[in-house]
N, C-alpha and C positions, 0 to 999 in steps of 0.2 A: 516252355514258351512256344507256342503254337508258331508256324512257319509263316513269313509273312514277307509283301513283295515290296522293298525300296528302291526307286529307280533313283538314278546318279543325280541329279541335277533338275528335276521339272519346273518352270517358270510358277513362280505364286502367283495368278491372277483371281483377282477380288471379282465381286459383282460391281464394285465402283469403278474397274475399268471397264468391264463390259459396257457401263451405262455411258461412262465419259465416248469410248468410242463410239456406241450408236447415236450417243448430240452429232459425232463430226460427221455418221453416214448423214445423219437429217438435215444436218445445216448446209449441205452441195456443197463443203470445200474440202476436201479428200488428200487434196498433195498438200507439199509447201504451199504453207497460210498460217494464219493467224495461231495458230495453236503452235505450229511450233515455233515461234517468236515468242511466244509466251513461256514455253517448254525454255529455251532457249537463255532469257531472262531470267526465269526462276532459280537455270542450273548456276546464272553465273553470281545472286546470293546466297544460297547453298555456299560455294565455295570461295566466295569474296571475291571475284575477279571481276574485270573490268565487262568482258565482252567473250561470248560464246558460241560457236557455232557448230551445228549438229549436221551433221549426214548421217548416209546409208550405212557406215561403217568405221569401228577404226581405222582399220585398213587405210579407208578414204580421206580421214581425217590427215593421217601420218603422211598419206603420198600426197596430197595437194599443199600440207607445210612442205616437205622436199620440194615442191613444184615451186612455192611459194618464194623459198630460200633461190630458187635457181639453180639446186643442187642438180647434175646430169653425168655425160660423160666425159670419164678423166679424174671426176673427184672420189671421195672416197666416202664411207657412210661404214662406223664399227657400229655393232651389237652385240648382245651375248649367243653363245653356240648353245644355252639351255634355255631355249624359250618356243614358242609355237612360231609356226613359218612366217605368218604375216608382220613380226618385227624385221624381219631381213628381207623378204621378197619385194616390200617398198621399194627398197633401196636398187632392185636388180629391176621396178618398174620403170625407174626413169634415168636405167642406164649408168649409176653409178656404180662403183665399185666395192662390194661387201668385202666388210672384215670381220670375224667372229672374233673373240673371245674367252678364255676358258674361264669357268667360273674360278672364285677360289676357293680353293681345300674343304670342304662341307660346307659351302654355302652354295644358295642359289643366286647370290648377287655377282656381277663380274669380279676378276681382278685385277683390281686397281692399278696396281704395279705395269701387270702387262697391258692394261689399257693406254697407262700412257706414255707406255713404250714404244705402243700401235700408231702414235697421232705423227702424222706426216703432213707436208706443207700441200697435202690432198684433200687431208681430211676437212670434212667440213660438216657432218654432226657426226652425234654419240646418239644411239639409242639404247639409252638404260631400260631394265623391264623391272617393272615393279610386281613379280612373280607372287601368284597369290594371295594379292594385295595388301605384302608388305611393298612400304617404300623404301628406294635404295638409298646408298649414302650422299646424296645430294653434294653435301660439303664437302666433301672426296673429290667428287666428279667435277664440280666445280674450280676448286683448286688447281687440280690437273690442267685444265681448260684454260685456266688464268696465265700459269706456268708456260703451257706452249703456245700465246699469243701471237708471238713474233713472227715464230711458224705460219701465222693465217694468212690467206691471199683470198679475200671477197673476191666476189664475181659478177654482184651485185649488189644494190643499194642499200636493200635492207640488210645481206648479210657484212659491206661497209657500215651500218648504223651499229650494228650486235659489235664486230671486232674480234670477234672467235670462233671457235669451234660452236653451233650451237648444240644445245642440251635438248632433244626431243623426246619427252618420256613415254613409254609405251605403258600405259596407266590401264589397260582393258581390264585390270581387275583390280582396280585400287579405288573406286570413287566412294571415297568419305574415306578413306583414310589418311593420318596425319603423320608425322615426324618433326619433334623440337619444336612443338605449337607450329606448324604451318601444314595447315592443310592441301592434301595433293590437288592440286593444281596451280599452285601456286609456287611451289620449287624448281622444275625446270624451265626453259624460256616456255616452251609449248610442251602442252602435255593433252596423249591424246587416250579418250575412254571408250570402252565396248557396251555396246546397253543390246546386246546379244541375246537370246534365248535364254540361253544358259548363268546368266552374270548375273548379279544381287539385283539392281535395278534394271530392266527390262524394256523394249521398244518393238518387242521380238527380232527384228533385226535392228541396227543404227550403231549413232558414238558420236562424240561429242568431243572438241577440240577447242582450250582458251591457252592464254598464253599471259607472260607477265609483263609491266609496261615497260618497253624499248624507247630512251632517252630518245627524240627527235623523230619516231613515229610514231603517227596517227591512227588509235582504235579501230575506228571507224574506217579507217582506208584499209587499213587488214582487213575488215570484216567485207570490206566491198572485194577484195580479193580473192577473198575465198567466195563470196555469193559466184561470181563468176566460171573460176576455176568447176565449181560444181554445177555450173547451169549453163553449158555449153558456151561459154565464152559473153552469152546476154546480156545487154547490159540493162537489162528490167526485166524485174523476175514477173510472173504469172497472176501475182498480186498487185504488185503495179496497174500492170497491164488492164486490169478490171476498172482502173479512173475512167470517168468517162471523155472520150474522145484520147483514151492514152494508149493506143495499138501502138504507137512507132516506137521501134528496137534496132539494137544495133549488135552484133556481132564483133567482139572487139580481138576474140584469137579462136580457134578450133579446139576447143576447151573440151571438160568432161562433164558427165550427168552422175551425179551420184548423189541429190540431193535425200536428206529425209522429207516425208510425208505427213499430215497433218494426223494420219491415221494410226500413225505410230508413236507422234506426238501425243495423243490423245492418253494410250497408254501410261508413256515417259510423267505424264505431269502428275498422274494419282500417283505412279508409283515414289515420285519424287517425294511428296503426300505422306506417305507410307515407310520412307525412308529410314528416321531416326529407329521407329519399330523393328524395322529389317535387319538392323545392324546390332540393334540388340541381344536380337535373338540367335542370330548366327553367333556370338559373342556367346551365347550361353551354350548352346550346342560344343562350341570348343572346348568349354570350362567341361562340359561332361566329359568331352574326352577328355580332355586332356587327365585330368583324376583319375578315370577310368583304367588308361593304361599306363599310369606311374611308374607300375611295379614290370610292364613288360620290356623285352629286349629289344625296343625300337628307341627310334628317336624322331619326335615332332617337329615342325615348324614351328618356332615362336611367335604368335600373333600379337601378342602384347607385352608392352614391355615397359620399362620408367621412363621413357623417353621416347616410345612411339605408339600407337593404335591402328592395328591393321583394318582393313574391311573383310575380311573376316571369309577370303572367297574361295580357295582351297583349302582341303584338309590334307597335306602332306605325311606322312609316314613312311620312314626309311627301316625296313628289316635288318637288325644287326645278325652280321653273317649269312645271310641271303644272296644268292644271288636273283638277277633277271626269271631265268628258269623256275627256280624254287617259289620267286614271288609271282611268278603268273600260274602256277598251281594253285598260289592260295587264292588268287584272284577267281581262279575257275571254281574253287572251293565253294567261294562267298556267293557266287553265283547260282551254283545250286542249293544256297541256302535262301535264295530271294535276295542278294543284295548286291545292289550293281554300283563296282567299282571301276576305277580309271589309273593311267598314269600319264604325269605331268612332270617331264617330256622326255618324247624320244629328243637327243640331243640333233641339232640340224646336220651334224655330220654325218648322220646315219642316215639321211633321206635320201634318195635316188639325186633330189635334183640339185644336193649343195654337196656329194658327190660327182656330179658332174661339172659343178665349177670348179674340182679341186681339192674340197676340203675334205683330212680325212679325220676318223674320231682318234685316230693315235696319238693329232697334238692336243685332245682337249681330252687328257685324263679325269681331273676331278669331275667336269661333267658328264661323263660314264659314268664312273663311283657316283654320282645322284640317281643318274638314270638305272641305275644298276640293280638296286634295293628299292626301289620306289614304290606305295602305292595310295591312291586318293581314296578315301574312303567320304560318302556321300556327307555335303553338308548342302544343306538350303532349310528355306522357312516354310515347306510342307511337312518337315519333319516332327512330329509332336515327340514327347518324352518317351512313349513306349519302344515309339520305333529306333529310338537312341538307343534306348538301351537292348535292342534287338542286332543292331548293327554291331555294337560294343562285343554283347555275348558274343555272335560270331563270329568276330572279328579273334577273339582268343581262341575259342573250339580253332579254328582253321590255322594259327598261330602253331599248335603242338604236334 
């Protein structure tokens, strides 16, 4: 088989986005407008929810619910210690206090156990990650949350309405996937998405944030919360503003900007379009591997299962007997064979800057032992069949 070049992750863009984005260059409305209220709409029947709201980022989504909640200093905000930095660095945005978590024993989900060991009359959410996009165990997490109630001390109105700890899921790579018929976005209270470069559906940058309804509040008032939260405190966005004789505005707090764009919206709605295809085919790429390396001395992520369907956004592979060293040789291998690989994650304890709060990776064994043997090997929907099975071959060659 002739040498040939697979990059890790490239965005599938159609000639239908290209065309949808050059209507929004033509039609002079570029930012927040109309398209993404549309994008916005669309996402939240896709996933059955009530009300949806899109920014520039997960990231943004996550820290303006923290904002949202009232969460700051003094409180407390757990996550997992195996996930990418933007599930925990929210929480060090607005001053609160990070707790990590050690996954448990071969998984990439927390554990449970020590989670709700972690929950103090501080604590006031959980960020589960939904790694890879499986989702985590909801009904665990839940439970837990239920159990130490008594524990909770709101600080605010809204997190008086909820009554607990809340549940905010870090969903950046789960959108369309489900667990026990409920599709993600609909199991934790907030659950927030990445439509990143790199992610299944695409904005090239943004993300997307809905939540489930909260007995005695108003949709519509959350969603005016975060309109602000993201639009410098404003209390009339840009679209408003275009009524005529409607310039007067009001500044209501020294808010943030980090809204989405109509221009990136543009993209979001074909891709959304395009979706059910996307997820198919990522599904089938798995299915090749997965067959593919049956018989090898690894072990995969399970993306589907009798009881759940992932979105299909990582391909996990853990080297039996391997270490770090030994797997970044073969990573260097693949590379010179044209095939560009990743790993998913350095655990946060290892990073200079969650190092410097403290944390080190000696209390979080089993997420070493992931990160240890780890390696991603390319999945997206530029991949046709050949180049599968190009990856596959050398993925063994580089294997012995």
């Amino acid at each position: 088989m002739e040498k040939m070049q697979i990059s890790f992750s490239p965005p599938d863009i159609t000639e239908e986005e290209i065309t949808e984005v050059a209507d929004t260059l033509r039609n002079g409305w570029i930012t927040t407008g109309p398209k993404t209220k549309q994008f916005e709409k669309e996402l939240a029947v896709f996933m059955g929810t009530n009300r949806v709201v899109c920014l520039n980022s997960a990231t943004a989504c996550m820290e303006m619910t923290l904002r949202m909640l009232g969460i700051g200093e003094g409180d407390e905000v757990i996550t997992s210690a195996y996930t990418y930095t933007a599930s925990a660095s929210v929480a060090a945005h607005v001053g609160a206090r990070l707790i990590l978590i050690d996954t448990a024993k071969d998984s990439y989900e927390m554990d449970y156990e020590k989670l709700e060991a972690a929950i103090t009359e501080r604590t006031k959410a959980i960020i589960p990650v939904d790694l890879a996009g499986v989702m985590c165990d909801y009904d665990t997490i839940f439970e837990i949350v239920e159990k130490k109630r008594e524990l909770f001390c709101p600080a605010n109105e809204l997190q008086k309405k909820i009554g607990r700890v809340v549940v905010l899921a870090d969903a950046a790579h789960a959108f369309g996937a489900s667990r026990k018929g409920v599709m993600c976005g609909n199991a934790a209270d907030f659950t927030s998405f990445s439509f990143h470069a790199v992610k299944n559906l695409t904005t090239a940058e943004g993300g997307a944030v809905t939540w489930r309804p909260i007995e005695g509040v108003d949709d519509e008032e959350l969603y005016r919360q975060y309109m602000l939260l993201s639009l410098h405190g404003q209390s009339k966005d840009a679209l408003a503003k275009t009524q005529l004789g409607a310039w007067e505005y009001d500044i209501v707090a020294p808010y943030f900007k980090c809204n989405m764009t109509d221009i990136m919206a543009s993209i979001g709605l074909v891709q959304l379009r395009r979706y059910p295809q996307i997820l198919a085919r990522r599904r089938q790429i798995i299915g090749q591997y997965d067959d593919a390396f049956a018989d090898l001395p690894v072990t995969v992520l399970c993306h589907y299962g009798k009881d759940y369907s992932s979105s299909g956004h990582l391909y996990l592979v853990r080297v039996t007997g391997k270490n770090r060293e030994m797997c970044n040789e073969i990573i260097t291998r693949m590379a010179q064979k044209g095939v560009a690989t990743n790993v998913h994650y350095k655990p946060l304890p290892l990073l200079s800057a969650y190092k410097k709060m403290g944390f080190s990776i000696e209390n979080y064994p089993n997420a070493y032992a992931l990160f240890e043997n780890e390696i991603t090997l390319p999945l997206h929907t530029k991949l046709t069949d050949e180049e599968v099975a190009y990856v596959v071959k050398s993925f063994r060659e580089c294997l012995m």
